[in-house]
C-alpha positions as CSV (number, residue, x, y, z in Angstrom):
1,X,-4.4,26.0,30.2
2,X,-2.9,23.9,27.6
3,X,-4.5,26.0,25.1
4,X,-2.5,28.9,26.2
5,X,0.7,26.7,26.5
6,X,0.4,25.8,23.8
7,X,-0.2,29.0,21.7
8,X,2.8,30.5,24.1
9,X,5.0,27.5,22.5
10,X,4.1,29.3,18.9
11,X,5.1,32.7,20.0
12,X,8.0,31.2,21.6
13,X,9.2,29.2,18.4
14,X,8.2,32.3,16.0
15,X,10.3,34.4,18.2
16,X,13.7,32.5,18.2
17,X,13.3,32.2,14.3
18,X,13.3,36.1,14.5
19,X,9.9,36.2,11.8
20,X,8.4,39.6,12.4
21,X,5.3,40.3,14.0
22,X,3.1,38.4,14.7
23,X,2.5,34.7,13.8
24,X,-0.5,34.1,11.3
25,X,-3.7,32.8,11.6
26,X,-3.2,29.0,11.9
27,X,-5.2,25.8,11.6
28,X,-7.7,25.0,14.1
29,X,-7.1,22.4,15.8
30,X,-3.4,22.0,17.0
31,X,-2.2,19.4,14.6
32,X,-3.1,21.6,11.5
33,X,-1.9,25.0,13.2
34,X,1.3,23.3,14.0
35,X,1.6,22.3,10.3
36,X,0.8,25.4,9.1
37,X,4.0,27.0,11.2
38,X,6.3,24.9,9.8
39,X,4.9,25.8,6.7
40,X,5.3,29.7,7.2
41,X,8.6,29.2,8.9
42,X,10.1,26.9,6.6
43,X,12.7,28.9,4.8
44,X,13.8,30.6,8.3
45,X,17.3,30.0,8.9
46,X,17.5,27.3,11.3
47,X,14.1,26.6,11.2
48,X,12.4,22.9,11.3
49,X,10.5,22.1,7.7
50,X,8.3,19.3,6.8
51,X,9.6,16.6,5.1
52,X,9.0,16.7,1.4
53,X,7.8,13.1,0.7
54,X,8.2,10.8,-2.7
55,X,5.0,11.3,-4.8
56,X,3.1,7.6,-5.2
57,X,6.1,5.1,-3.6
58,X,4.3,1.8,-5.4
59,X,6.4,2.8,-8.6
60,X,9.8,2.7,-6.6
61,X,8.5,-0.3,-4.7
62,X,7.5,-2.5,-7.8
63,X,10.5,-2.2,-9.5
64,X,12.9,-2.4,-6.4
65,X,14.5,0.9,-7.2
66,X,16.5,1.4,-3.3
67,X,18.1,4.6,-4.3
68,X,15.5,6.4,-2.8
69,X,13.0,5.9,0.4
70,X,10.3,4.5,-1.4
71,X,9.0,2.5,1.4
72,X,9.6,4.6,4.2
73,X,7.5,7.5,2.2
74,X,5.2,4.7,1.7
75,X,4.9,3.6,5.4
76,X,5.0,8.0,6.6
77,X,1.9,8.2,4.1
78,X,0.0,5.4,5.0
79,X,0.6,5.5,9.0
80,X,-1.0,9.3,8.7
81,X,2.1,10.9,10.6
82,X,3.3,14.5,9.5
83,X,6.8,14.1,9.2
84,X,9.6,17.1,9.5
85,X,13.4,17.8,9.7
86,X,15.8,20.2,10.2
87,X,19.2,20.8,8.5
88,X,21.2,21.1,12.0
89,X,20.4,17.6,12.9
90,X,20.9,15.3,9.6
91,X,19.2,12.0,9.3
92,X,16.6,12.4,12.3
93,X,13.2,12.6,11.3
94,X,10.9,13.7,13.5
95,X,6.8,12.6,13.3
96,X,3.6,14.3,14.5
97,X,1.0,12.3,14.7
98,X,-1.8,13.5,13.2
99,X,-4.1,11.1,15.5
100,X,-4.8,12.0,19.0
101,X,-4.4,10.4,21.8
102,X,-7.0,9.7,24.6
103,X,-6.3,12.9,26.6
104,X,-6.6,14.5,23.1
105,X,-2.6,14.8,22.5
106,X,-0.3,14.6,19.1
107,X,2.8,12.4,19.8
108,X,6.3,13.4,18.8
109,X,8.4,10.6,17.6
110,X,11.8,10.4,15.7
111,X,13.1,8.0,13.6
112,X,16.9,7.4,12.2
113,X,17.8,5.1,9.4
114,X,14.5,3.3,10.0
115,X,14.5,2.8,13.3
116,X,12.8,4.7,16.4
117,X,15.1,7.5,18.1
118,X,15.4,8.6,21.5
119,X,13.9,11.6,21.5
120,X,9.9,12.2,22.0
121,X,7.6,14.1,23.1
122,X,4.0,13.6,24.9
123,X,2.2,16.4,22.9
124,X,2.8,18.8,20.4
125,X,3.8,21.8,22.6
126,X,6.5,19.6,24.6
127,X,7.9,19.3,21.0
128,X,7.6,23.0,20.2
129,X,9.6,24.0,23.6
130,X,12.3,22.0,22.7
131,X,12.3,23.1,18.9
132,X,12.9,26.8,20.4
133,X,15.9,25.7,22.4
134,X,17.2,24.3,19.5
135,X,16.9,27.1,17.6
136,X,18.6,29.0,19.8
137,X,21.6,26.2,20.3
138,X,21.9,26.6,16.6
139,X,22.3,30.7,16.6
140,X,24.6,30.0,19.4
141,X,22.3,31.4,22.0
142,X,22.1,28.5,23.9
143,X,24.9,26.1,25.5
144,X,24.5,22.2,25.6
145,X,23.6,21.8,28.8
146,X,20.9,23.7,28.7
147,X,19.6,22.8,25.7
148,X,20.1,18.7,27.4
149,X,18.2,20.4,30.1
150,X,15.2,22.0,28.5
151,X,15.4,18.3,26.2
152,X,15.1,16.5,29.4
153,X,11.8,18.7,30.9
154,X,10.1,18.4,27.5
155,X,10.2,15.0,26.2
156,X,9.0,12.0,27.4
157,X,9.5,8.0,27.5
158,X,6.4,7.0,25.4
159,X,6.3,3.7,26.4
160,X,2.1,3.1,27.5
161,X,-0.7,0.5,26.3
162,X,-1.1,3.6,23.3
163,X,2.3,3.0,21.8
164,X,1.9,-1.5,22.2
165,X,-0.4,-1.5,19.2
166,X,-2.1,0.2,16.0
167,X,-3.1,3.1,18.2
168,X,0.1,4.5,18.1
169,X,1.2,6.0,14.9
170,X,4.5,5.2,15.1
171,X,3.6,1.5,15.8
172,X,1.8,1.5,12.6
173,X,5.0,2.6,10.6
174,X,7.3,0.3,12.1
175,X,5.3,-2.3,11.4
176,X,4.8,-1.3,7.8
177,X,8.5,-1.4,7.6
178,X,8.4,-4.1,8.9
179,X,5.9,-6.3,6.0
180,X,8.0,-7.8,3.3
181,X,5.6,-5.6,0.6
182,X,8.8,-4.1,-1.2
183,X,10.2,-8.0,-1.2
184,X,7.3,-9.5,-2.5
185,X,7.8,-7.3,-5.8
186,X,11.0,-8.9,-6.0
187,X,10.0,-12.4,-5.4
188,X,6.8,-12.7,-7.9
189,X,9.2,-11.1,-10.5
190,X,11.3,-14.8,-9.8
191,X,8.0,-16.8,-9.8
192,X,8.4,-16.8,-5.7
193,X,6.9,-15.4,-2.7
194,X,8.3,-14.3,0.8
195,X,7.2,-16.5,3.4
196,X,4.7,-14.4,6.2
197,X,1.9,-16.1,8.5
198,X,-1.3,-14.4,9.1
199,X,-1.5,-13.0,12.7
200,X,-5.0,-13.7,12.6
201,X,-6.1,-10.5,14.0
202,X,-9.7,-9.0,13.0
203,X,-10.0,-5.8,10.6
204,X,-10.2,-2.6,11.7
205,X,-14.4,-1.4,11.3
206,X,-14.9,0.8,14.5
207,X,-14.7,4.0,12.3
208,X,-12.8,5.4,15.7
209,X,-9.9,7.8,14.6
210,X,-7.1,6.2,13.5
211,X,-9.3,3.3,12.0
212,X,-8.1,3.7,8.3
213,X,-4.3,3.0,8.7
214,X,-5.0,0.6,11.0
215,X,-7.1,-1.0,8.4
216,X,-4.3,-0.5,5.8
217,X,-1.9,-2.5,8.0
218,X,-4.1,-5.1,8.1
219,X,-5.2,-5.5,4.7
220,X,-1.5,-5.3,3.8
221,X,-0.1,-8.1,6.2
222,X,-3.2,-11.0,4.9
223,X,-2.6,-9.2,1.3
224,X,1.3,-10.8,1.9
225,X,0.1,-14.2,3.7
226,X,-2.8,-15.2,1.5
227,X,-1.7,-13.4,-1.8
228,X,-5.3,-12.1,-1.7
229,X,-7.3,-8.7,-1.0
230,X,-9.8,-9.4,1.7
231,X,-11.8,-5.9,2.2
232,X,-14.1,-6.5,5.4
233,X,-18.4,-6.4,4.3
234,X,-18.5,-3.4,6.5
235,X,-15.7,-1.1,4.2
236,X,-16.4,0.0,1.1
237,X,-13.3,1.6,-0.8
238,X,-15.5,4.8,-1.3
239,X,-15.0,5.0,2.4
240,X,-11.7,5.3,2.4
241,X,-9.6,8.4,2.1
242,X,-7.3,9.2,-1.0
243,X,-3.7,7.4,0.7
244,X,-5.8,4.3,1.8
245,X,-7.7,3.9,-1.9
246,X,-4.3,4.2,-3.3
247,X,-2.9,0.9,-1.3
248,X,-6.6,-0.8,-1.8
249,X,-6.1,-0.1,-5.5
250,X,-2.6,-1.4,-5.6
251,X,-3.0,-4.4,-4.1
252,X,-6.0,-5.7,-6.4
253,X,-3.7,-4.6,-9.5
254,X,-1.0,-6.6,-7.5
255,X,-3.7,-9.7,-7.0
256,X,-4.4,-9.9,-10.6
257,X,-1.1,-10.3,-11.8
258,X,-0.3,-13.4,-9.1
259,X,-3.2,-15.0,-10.3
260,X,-3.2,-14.1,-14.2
261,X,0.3,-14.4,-14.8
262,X,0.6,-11.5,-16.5
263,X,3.0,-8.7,-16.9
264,X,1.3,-6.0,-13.8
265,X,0.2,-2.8,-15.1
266,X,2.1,-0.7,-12.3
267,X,5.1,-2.4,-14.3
268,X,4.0,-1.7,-17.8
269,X,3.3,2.0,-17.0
270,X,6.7,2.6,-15.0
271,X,8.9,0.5,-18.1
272,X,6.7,3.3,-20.7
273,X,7.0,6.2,-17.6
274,X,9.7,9.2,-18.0
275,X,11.8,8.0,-15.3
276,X,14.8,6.7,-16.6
277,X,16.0,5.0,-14.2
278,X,12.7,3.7,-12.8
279,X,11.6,2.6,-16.6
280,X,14.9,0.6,-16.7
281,X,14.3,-1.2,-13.8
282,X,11.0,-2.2,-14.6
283,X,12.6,-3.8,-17.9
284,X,14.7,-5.6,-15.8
285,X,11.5,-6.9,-14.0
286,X,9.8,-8.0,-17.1
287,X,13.5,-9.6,-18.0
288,X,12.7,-11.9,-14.5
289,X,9.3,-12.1,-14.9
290,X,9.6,-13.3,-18.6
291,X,12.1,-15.8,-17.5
292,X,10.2,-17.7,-15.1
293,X,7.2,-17.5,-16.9
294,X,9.0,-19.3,-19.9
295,X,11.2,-21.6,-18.0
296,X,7.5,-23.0,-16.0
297,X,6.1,-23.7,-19.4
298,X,6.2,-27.6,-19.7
299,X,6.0,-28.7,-23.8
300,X,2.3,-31.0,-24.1
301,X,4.1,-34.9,-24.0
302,X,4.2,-37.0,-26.9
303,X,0.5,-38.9,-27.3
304,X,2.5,-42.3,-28.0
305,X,4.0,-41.9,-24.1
306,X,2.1,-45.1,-22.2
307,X,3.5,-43.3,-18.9
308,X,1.1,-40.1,-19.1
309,X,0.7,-39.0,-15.6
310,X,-2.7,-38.0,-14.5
311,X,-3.4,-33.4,-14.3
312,X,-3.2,-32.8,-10.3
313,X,-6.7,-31.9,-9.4
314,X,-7.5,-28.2,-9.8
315,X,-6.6,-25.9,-7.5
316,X,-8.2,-22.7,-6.3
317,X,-7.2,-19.7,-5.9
318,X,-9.2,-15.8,-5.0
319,X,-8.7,-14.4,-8.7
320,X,-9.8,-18.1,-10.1
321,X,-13.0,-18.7,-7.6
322,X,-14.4,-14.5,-9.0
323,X,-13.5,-15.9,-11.8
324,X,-16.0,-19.3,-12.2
325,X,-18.3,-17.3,-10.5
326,X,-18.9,-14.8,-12.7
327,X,-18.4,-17.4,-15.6
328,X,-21.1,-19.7,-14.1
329,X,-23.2,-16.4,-14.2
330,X,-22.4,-15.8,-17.7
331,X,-23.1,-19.3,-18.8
332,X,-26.6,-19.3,-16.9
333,X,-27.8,-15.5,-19.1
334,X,-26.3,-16.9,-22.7
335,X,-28.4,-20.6,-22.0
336,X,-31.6,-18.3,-20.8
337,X,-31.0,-16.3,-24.0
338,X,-31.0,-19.3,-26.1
339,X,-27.6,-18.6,-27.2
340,X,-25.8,-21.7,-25.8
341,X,-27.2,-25.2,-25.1
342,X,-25.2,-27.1,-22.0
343,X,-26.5,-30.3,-20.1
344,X,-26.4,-29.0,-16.5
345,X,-24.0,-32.2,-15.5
346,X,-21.8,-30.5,-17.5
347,X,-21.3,-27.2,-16.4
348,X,-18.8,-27.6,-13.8
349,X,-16.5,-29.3,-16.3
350,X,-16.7,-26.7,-18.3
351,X,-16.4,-24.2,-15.6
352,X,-13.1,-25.4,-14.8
353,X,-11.8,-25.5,-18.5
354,X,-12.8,-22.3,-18.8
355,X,-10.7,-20.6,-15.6
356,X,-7.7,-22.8,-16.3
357,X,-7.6,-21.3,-19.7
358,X,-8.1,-17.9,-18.3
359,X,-5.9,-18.2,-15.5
360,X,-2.9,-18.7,-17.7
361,X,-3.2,-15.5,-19.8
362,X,-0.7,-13.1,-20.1
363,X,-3.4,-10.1,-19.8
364,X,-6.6,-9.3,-20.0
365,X,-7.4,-9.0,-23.6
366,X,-5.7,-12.3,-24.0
367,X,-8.2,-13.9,-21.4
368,X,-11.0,-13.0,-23.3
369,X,-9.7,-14.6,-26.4
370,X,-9.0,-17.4,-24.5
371,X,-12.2,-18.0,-22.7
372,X,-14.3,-17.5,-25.8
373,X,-11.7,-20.2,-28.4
374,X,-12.0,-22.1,-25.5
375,X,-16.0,-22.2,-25.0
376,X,-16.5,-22.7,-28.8
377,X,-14.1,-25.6,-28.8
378,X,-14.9,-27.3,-25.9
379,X,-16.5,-30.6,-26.0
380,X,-18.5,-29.9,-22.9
381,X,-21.0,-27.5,-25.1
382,X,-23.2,-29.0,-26.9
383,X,-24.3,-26.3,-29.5
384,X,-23.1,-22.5,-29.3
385,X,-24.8,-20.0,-31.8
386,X,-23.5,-16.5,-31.9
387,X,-20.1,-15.4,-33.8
388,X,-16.9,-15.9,-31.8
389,X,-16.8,-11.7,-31.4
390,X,-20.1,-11.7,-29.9
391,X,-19.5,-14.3,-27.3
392,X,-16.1,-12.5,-26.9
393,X,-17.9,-9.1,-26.1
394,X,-20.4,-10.7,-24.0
395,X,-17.9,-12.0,-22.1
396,X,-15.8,-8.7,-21.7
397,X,-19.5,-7.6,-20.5
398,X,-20.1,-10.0,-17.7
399,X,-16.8,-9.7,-16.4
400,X,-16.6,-6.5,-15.9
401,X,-14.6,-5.3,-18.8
């Protein structure tokens, strides 16, 4: 029975748009068949279209450009919701979910200006009963009262456990809205960071539908409160689909600048990019970023100063502690190899001469030459044999490149 309801909401929709014929052979399952027909009916006069979103929003979002919905594309991508207008009704967006329910349903929602609208619907052909009144509203076919009427036997107050957390798709773009990701651009840029406490909630492993955006919303909210990518044992990125890699990859790009210092490459590429206006603003990001940067840098005090205050203690951070790690590993192969001689009560020292020189450079060519002047130099080694390149390119080796 809801099958046939269903596929008579269809006919019924294709009908009021006056396509000929028959409707075409359609997805299988509802959610892509009902894609597919606002596909095929898209250029019908009156007819509802899907959104056409932003290509890659972390452009937009890293340089602050709010001219266009960056992060509302952003959130509508990575809260897997299929989202569609029509002309007749300007500003309301309407959102499929693409996740079902437990009684195996696609929710309707709308959204307005950012924020959740009225009108929604309990399944898919509740959505497509209503879309056929207004069809016929807008060809004049159909008065407003009857149209409120048919509005009022279709939709539904969506207001269950399903819609009070990350089941719910549209709970999953609000609160991506909701993260200060698009701030926190801003605020690095000025050598800050928005304030935001962990919620301490667990990751999302269950592999249950729905568990990838759920996982995105996670990673994203500790990404903002501990300035670090934490991707649970049980995830790998390969795991992931194409939207979700694309945050994962974002956010460790985003990590390495915090914790090198340097210039980001999503900013570098979108200053060199051919968007104008996009390009500029990244300039203008550099400008800040540059700024801070040089303003932090304290001159080394004069050696004669009797008042000298003691170097704080160092201080960890994610990008640093990879960092010693795969130092210390580095350090063990060249004394193995016979390439470097270091007392073992040493190596610490060292360790942390090392990642304080490489922590402070602007990218990562310039850590490597940094690391290696550094290791030859310091006083912590008592005899280093190959050539400064070759330590240089076993270093680029061990750490990845």
């Amino acid at each position: 029975m809801p099958q046939q309801a269903f596929l008579k909401g269809i006919q019924g929709y294709w009908d009021a748009l006056g396509q000929p014929g028959e409707p075409p052979e359609l997805g299988e399952s509802r959610i892509d068949a009902f894609v597919d027909l606002l596909h095929v009916t898209a250029n019908a006069e009156h007819g509802f279209r899907l959104l056409e979103l932003l290509d890659s929003p972390y452009a937009g979002m890293a340089v602050g450009d709010a001219s266009r919905p960056w992060r509302l594309h952003w959130a509508l991508q990575v809260g897997e919701v299929e989202p569609f207008v029509v002309s007749e009704l300007h500003g309301l967006i309407f959102l499929a979910d693409t996740i079902a329910d437990p009684e195996g349903r696609h929710r309707v929602y709308t959204i307005k200006d950012g924020m959740r609208g009225d009108l929604e619907f309990a399944d898919i052909t509740g959505a497509l009963r209503w879309m056929t009144a207004q069809v016929h509203h807008a060809k004049g076919a159909l008065d407003d009262a009857k149209l409120q009427d048919t509005q009022s036997e279709a939709s539904a107050l969506l207001d269950d456990d399903w819609e009070k957390g990350p089941t719910s798709g549209l709970y999953i773009v609000e609160e991506l809205l909701d993260t200060p990701l698009f701030e926190a651009w801003d605020a690095i840029s000025r050598g800050q960071w928005p304030l935001v406490e962990s919620d301490g909630s667990n990751p999302a492993v269950d592999r249950e539908d729905g568990w990838q955006r759920r996982l995105s919303l996670w990673l994203t909210r500790r990404f903002l409160a501990t300035r670090a990518l934490e991707l649970p044992e049980e995830i790998g990125v390969s795991d992931m689909d194409a939207i979700h890699r694309s945050l994962v990859d974002h956010l460790i790009d985003f990590e390495q600048a915090i914790h090198g210092g340097d210039v980001p490459r999503i900013i570098d590429q979108t200053a060199a990019g051919e968007d104008p206006k996009l390009g500029m603003l990244a300039l203008e990001w550099m400008e800040r970023h540059d700024s801070w940067r040089t303003a932090a840098s304290v001159p080394a005090p004069d050696e004669d100063d009797a008042f000298i205050e003691e170097p704080p203690p160092f201080q960890h951070t994610p990008f640093t502690r990879r960092l010693m790690h795969a130092l210390s590993v580095s350090l063990d192969r060249m004394v193995e190899q016979g390439e470097l001689e270091l007392d073992p009560d040493r190596k610490e020292a060292l360790l942390i001469e090392l990642v304080t020189a490489g922590s402070d450079a602007r990218s990562v060519k310039h850590m490597l030459k940094k690391l290696t002047s550094t290791l030859v130099d310091s006083e912590h080694v008592e005899e280093i044999y190959p050539s400064d390149d070759k330590i240089q390119d076993r270093l680029k080796e061990d750490l990845g490149g």
